[in-house]
C-alpha positions in Angstrom: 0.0 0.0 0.0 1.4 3.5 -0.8 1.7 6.1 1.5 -0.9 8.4 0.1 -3.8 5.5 0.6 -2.3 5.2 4.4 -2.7 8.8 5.1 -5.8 8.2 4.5 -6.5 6.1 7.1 -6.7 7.1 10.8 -2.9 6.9 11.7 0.0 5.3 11.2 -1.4 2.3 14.1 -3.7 1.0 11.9 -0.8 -0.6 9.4 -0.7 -3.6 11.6 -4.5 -4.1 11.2 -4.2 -3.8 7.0 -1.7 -6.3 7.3 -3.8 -8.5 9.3 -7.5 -7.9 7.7 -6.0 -8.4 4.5 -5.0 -12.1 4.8 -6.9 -14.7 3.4 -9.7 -15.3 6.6 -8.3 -18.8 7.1 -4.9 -17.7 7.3 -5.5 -15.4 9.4 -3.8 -16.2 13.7 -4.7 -14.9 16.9 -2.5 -12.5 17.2 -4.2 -11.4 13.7 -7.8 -11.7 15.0 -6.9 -9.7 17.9 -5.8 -7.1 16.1 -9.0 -6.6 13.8 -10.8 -7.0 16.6 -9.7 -4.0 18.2 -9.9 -2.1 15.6 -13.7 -3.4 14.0 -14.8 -2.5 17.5 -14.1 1.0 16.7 -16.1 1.5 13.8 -19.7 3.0 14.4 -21.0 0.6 11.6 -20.2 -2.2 13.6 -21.2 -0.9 16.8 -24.9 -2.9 16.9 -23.0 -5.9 17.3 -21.8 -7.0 20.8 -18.4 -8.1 21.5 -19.0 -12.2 20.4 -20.0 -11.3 17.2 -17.3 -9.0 16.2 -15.3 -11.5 17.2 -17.0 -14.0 15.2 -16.6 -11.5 12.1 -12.8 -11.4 12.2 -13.1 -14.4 11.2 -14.8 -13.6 8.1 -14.6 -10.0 7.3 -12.7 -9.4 4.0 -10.7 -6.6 2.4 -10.1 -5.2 -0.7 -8.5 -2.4 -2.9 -10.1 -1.2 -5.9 -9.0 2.0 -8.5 -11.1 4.5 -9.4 -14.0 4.7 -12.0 -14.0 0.7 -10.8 -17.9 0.0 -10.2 -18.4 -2.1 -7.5 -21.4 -3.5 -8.0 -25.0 -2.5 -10.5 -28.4 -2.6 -10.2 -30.2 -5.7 -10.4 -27.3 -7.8 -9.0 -27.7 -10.2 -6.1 -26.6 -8.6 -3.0 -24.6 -10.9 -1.3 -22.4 -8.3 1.0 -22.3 -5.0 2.7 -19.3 -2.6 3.2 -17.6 -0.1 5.2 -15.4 2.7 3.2 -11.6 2.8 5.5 -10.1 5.2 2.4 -11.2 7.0 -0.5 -14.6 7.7 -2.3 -17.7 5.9 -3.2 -20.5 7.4 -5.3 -23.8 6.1 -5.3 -26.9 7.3 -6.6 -27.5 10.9 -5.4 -25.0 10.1 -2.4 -21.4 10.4 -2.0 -19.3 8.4 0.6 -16.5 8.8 2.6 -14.1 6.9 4.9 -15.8 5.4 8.3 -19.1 5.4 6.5 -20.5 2.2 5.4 -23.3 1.5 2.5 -25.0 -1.8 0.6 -26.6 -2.9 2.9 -29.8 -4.9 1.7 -33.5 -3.7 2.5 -35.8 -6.1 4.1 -37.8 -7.0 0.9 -35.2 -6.7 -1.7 -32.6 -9.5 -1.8 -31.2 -7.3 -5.4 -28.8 -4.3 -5.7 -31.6 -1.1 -6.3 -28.7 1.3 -7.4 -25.2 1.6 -9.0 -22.0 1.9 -7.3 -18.7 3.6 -8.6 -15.3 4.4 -7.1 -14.5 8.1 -7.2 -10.8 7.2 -6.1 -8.8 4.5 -5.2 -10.7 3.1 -2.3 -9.8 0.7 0.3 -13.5 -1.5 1.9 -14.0 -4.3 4.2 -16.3 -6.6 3.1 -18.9 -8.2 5.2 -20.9 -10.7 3.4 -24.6 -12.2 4.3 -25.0 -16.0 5.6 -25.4 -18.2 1.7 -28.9 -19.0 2.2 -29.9 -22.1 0.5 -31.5 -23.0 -2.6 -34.9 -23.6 -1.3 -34.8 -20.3 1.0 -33.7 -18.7 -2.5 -36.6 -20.0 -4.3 -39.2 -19.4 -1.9 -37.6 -15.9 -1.4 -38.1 -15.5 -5.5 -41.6 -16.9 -5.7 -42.5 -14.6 -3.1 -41.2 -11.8 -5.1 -38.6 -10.8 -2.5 -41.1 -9.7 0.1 -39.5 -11.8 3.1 -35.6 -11.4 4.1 -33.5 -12.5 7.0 -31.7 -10.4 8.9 -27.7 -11.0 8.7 -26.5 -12.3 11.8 -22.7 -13.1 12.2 -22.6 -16.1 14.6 -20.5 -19.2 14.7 -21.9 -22.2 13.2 -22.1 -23.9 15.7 -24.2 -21.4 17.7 -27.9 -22.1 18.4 -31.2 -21.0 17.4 -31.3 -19.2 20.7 -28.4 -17.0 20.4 -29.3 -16.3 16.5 -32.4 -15.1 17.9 -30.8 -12.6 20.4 -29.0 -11.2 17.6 -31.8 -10.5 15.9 -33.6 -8.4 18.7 -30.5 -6.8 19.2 -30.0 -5.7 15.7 -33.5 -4.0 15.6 -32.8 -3.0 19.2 -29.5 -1.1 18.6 -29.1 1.3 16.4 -26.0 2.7 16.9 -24.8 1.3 20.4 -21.4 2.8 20.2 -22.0 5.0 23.6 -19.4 7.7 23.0 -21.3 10.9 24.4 -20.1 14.3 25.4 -21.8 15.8 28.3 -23.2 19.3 28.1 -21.7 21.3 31.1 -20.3 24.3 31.1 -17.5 25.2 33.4 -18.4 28.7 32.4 -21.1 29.3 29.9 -19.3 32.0 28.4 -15.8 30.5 28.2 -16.3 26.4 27.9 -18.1 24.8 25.1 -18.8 20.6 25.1 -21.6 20.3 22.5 -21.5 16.9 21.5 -23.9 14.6 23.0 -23.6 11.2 21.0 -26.3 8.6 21.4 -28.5 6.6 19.3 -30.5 7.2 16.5 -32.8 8.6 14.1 -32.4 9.2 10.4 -31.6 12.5 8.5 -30.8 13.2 5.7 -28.0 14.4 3.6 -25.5 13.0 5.6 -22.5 10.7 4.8 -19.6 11.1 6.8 -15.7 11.4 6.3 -14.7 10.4 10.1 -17.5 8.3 11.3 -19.0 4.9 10.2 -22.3 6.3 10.7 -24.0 7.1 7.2 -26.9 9.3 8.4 -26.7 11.8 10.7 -28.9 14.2 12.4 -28.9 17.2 15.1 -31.3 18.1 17.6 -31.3 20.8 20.5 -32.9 21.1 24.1 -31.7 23.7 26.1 -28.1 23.9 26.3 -27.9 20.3 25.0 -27.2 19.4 21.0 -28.1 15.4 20.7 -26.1 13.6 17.6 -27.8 11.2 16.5 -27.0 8.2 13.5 -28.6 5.4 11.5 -27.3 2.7 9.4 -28.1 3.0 5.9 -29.8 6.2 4.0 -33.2 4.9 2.6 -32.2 1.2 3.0 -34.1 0.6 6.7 -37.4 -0.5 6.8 -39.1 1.6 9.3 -41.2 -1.0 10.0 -38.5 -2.5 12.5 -39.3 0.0 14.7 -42.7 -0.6 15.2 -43.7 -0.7 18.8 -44.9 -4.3 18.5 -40.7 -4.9 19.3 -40.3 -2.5 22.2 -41.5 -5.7 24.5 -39.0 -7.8 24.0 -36.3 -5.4 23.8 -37.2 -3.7 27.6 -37.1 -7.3 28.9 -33.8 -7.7 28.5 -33.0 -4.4 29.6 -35.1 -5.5 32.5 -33.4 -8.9 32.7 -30.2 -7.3 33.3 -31.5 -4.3 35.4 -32.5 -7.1 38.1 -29.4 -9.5 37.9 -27.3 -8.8 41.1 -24.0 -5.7 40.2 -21.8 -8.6 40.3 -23.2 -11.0 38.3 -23.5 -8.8 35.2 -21.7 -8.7 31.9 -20.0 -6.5 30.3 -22.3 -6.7 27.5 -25.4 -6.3 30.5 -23.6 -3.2 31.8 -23.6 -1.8 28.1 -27.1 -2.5 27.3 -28.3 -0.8 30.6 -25.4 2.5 29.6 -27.4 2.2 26.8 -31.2 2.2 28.0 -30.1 4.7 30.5 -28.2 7.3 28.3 -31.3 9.1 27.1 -32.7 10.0 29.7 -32.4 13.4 31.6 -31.2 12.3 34.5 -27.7 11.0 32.7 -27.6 14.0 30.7 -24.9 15.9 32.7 -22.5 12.6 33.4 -19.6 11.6 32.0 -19.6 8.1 30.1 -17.1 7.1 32.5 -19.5 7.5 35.5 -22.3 6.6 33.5 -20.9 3.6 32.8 -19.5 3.1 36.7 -23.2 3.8 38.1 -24.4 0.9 36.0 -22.1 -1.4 37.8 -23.8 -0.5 41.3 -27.4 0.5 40.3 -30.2 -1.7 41.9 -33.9 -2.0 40.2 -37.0 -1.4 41.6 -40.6 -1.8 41.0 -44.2 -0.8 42.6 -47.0 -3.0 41.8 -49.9 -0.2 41.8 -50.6 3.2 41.5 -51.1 5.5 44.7 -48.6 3.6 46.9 -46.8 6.2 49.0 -42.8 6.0 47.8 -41.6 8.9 50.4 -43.0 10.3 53.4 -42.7 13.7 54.6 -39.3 14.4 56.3 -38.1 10.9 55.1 -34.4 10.1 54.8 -32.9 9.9 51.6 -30.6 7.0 51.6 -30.4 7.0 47.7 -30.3 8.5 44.4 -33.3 7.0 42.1 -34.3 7.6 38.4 -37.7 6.2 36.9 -37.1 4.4 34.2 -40.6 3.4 33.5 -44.0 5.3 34.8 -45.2 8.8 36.8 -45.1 9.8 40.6 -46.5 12.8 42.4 -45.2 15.0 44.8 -48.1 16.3 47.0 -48.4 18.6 49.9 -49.7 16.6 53.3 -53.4 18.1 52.9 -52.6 16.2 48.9 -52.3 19.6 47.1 -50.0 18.5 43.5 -46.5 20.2 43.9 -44.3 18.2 40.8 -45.4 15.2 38.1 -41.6 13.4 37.9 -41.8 11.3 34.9 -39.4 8.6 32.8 -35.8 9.8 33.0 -36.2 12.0 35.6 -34.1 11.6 39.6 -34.7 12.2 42.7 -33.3 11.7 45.9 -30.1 12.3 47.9 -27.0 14.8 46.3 -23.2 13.8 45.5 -22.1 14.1 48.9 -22.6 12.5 52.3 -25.2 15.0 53.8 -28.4 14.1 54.5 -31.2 15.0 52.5 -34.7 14.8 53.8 -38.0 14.7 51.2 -40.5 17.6 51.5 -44.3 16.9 51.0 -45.9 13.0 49.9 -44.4 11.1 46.8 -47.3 8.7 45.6 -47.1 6.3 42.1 -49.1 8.1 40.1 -49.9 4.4 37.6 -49.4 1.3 38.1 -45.9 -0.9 37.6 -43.8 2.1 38.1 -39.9 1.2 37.7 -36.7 2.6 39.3 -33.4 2.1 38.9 -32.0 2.9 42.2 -28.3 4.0 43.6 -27.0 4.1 47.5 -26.1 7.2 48.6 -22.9 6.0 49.6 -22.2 4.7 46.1 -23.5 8.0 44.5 -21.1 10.1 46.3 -18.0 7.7 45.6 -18.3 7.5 41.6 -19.0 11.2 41.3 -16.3 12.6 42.9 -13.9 10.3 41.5 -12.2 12.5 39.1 -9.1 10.5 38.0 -10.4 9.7 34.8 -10.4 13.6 33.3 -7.4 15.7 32.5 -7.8 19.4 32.5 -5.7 21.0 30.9 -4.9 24.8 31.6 -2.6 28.0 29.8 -1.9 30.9 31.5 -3.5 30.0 34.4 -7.2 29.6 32.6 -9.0 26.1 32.0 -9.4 25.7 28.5 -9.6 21.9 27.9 -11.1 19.1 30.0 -10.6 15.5 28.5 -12.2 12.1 29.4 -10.0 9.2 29.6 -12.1 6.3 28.0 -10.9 3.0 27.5 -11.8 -0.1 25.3 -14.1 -2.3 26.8 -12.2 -5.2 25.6 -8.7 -7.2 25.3 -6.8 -4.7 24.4 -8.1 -1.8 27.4 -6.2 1.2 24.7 -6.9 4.5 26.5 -7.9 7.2 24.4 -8.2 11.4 25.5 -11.6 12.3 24.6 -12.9 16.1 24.8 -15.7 16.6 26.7 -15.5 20.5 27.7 -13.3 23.1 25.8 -12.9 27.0 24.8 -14.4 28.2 21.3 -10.9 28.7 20.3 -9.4 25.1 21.7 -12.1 23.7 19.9 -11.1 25.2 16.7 -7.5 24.5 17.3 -8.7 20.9 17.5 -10.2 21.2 14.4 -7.5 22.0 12.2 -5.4 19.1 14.1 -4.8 16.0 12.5 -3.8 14.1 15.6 -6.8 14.4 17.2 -8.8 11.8 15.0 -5.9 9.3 16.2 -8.0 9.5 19.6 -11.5 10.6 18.2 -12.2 9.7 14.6 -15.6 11.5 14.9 -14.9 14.7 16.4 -14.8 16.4 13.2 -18.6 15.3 12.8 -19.3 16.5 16.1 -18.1 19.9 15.4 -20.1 20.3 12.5 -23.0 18.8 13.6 -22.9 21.3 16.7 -21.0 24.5 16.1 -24.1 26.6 15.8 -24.5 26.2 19.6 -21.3 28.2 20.3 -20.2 30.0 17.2 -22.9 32.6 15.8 -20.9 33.2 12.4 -19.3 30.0 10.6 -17.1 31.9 8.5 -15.1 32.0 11.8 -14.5 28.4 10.7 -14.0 28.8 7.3 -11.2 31.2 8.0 -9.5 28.9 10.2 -9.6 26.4 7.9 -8.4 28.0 5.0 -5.7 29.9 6.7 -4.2 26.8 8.5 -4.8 25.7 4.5 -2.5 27.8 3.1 0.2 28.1 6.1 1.1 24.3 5.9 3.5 22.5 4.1 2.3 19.2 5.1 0.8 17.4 2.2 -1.0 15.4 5.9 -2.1 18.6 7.4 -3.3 19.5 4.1 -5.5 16.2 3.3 -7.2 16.6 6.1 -8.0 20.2 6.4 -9.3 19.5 2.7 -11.2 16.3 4.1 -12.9 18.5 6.9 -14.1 21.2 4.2 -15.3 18.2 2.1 -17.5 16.7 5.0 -18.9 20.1 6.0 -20.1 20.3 2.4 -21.2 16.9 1.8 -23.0 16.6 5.3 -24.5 20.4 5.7 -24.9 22.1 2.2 -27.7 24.4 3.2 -25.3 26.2 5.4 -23.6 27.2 2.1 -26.5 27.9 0.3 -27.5 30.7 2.8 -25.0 32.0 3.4 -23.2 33.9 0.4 -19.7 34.7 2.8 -19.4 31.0 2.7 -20.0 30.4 -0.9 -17.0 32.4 -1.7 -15.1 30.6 1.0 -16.0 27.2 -1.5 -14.6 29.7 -4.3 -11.5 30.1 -3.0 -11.4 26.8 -1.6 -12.2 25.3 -5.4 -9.3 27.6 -6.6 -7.2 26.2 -4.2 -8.0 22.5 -5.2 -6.9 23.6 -9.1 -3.8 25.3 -8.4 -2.0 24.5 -5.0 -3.0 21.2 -3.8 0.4 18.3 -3.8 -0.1 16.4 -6.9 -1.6 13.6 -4.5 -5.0 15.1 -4.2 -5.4 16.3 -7.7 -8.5 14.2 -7.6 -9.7 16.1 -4.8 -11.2 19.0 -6.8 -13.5 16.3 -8.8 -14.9 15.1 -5.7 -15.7 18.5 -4.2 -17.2 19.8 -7.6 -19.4 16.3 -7.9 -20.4 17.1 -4.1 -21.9 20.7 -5.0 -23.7 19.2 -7.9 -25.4 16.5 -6.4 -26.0 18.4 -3.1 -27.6 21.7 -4.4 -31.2 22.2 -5.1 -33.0 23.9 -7.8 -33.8 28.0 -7.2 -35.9 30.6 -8.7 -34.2 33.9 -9.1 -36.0 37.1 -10.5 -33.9 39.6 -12.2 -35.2 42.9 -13.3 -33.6 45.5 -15.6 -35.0 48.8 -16.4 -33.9 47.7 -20.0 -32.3 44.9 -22.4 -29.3 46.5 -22.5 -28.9 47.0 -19.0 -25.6 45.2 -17.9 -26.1 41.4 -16.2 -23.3 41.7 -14.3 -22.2 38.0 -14.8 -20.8 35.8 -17.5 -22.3 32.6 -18.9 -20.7 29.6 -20.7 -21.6 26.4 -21.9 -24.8 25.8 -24.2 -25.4 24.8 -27.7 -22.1 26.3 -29.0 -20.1 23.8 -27.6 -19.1 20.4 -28.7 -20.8 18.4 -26.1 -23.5 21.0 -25.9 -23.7 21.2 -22.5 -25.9 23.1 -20.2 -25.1 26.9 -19.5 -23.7 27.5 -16.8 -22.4 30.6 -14.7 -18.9 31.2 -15.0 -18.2 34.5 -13.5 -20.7 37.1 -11.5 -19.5 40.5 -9.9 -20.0 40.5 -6.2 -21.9 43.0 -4.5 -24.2 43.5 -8.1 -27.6 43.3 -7.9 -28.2 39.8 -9.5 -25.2 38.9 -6.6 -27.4 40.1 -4.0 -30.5 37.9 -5.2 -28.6 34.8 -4.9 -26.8 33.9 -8.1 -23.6 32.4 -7.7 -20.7 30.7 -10.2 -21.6 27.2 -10.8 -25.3 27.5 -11.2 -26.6 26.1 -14.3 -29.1 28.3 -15.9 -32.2 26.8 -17.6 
């Protein structure tokens, strides 16, 4: 592999992984299936799978180099695999891919390819195929005109019906289980800035990401909180897996891990509770480490039927509580309603050793209402255990506060994730290659969230373009060109409204044709096919007081050329009239 396709890659650490994922599976050791697995378990795509299964898919998982203009696969073909991009560019359809993000996948009535694929650039994938089905499933799956599909489970062979069945509620279950949040607390609302929430997920559109295997993402804000959230596949998930009819099952096992004793549960149990729990209110505010620590300790509880007193008066709190699952009132003695607390909300003692004492009558409100409960004693210790974040000061003034997280797994790699920074840090960050070596989706979360704590974005387009032009480093350069490149692909509208960023893509376009290293000549084709596909059609009214007013643009393209092409705005004075209304170079005028 050349050095250009590695830079492509998250850093230099991942060459003993290509070296490993691209062996023939069964030649593949366990010093090689360690290795992938530590790596698959970092990829979003992958993350609705629990820890078995990925290891079951190094076993499997195949990986492969193709040049561009190569088409991958056409419509009508049998789809027989699924992929995730690790370099280069895919184009499908209306939609263009980039590393981390993963496409193919089949949808649930459709056993056939529905679109075209081509490689925009040399492109490394990993190739995860479906189970062979057999010739009868096949037929029946024909004669039925493809209106039944299994779901793809990865499983050994010699696993039973059982556990194949737990896969499957888990797949529908799990979205996007990789739990790496950000908590939204300021240190100083007007100096710190953590805006990235992750969690799991809904679909939006317009969204296929350079840094993160998720393909869809979508932004959502409450307060001072911005939620990320990601799906699998853009238009290839059959809504109706979501349907409620599923939610039964699903809350059982949360349940059946809720009530197991905190030393007899998994790894995978504590993960599925983080999970459950993340959404709700009351976990808003924590750090995954001490999300994940109060999931160790928490107890469940449930009360049978409504209007069953749950604290008295001047009661003792001996615990912190969050109801996971029904309503309870707070009433005054003579039963006057004072506060409705209801799913995701806690109660109950502080992080510290005081004691706290209830005020007024807390009654179930329905019946089976369901707690997940923590001693007070065990509250106080995992909050103020602060060991696991590094802040990081200059000149005397926090700028920086990092989360140590580390892999659940074997190979217990810490990485430095940001949970709090300045508006400046955070740009500095931004511009820095090095910190996708720790985070591969930060750049994501910036541009999913910005808006929270940066009012103009041309603040960011500056930064990018002059840290652009200061370096030298063909490295630095990729991926300041990569970030510009997801920013477009991922949140066009923000260009099409704003006309101080459409001459930041300008410049940035003329950059791309005259200054880039000679590896990322290609680069430019990409970011003009992104613009194309990404903008939308617009009516613009010009008025002159005659014909030969002056248009105060230039046109080119049309019948007088040899491949008659559409016309096409080449040049337009800024500041004119016709500028003002919203015409800019590049739009094609019909």
């Amino acid at each position: 592999m050349d050095s250009n396709n590695m830079s492509l890659l998250a850093s230099a650490t991942d060459l003993p992984f290509l070296q490993s994922v691209a062996k023939i599976p069964a030649e593949r050791t366990t010093q090689d299936l360690t290795i992938i697995n530590a790596y698959l378990k970092h990829l979003e795509a992958l993350s609705i799978l629990r820890e078995s299964h990925i290891r079951n898919l190094c076993k499997t998982i195949r990986y492969e180099k193709y040049d561009a203009h190569h088409i991958l696969f056409s419509r009508g073909e049998l789809n027989t695999c699924w992929y995730i991009l690790l370099s280069g560019s895919v184009f499908i359809e209306s939609t263009l891919y980039l590393p981390r993000a993963s496409f193919g996948k089949r949808t649930p009535r459709n056993q056939y390819r529905t679109n075209e694929c081509v490689m925009l650039e040399s492109s490394e994938l990993l190739i995860i195929d479906y189970p062979i089905p057999n010739k009868e499933s096949v037929m029946r799956v024909d004669n039925e005109n493809n209106q039944q599909q299994a779901i793809a489970t990865i499983v050994d062979d010699d696993d039973d019906d059982d556990d194949e069945e737990q896969l499957t509620t888990t797949l529908h279950r799990k979205k996007s289980s990789r739990i790496r949040q950000r908590s939204v607390t300021g240190i100083n609302a007007n100096d710190m800035h953590s805006p990235m929430i992750r969690s799991s997920h809904s679909r939006a559109s317009d969204t296929s990401s350079a840094y993160s295997g998720s393909d869809i993402m979508q932004s959502s804000t409450n307060g001072d909180d911005c939620q990320l959230t990601n799906n699998e596949e853009n238009n290839e998930t059959d809504d109706e897996s979501e349907t409620s009819s599923e939610s039964f099952p699903i809350y059982d096992f949360i349940r059946e891990s809720l009530m197991k004793d905190a030393h007899e549960r998994t790894d995978d149990d504590i993960e599925s509770i983080l999970e459950f729990l993340l959404h709700f209110p009351a976990f808003a505010d924590l750090t995954l480490h001490v999300r994940r620590e109060l999931c160790k300790v928490l107890v469940y509880a449930h009360i049978e039927k409504a209007n069953t007193v749950v604290m008295n008066d001047g009661e003792r709190y001996d615990s912190w509580s969050v109801i996971i699952n029904g309503t309870i009132n707070n009433e005054t003695i003579d039963g006057q309603l004072m506060r409705t607390y209801i799913v995701g909300e806690g109660f109950g003692c502080g992080p510290t050793l005081d004691q706290y004492y209830h005020k007024g009558i807390m009654k179930t409100h329905v019946d089976n209402c369901e707690f997940v409960v923590v001693a007070q004693n065990d509250y106080y210790a995992i909050l103020n255990q602060d060991e696991e974040n590094i802040r990081i000061e200059e000149s005397g003034k926090l700028v920086m506060i990092k989360e140590v997280r580390v892999n659940n797994e074997e190979q217990r790699i810490p990485r430095e994730i940001v949970i709090k920074a300045t508006k400046e840090k955070l740009l500095d960050l931004l511009v820095d290659a090095r910190q996708l070596i720790d985070d591969p989706s930060f750049v994501e979360d910036f541009l999913l969230t910005y808006r929270t704590f940066i009012k103009d974005p041309i603040i960011i387009a500056n930064k990018l373009f002059d840290y652009l032009l200061d370096s030298n480093d063909p490295t630095s350069s990729e991926h300041i060109a990569r970030v510009v490149l997801s920013w477009v692909n991922n949140h066009y509208s923000d260009f099409e409204s704003n006309p101080k960023l459409s001459e930041f893509l300008e410049k940035f376009d003329d950059y791309l044709q005259h200054r880039v290293p000679e590896c990322m000549r290609s680069w430019r084709h990409t970011f003009n096919l992104i613009c194309y596909t990404k903008s939308s059609i617009r009516t613009i009214t010009i008025t002159r007081s005659t014909r030969d007013d002056i248009l105060n643009f230039e046109i080119l393209g049309g019948s007088d050329t040899l491949a008659n092409n559409g016309i096409f705005v080449s040049k337009i004075e800024r500041h004119s009239k016709v500028y003002e209304v919203g015409l800019r170079r590049g739009d094609q005028v019909n």
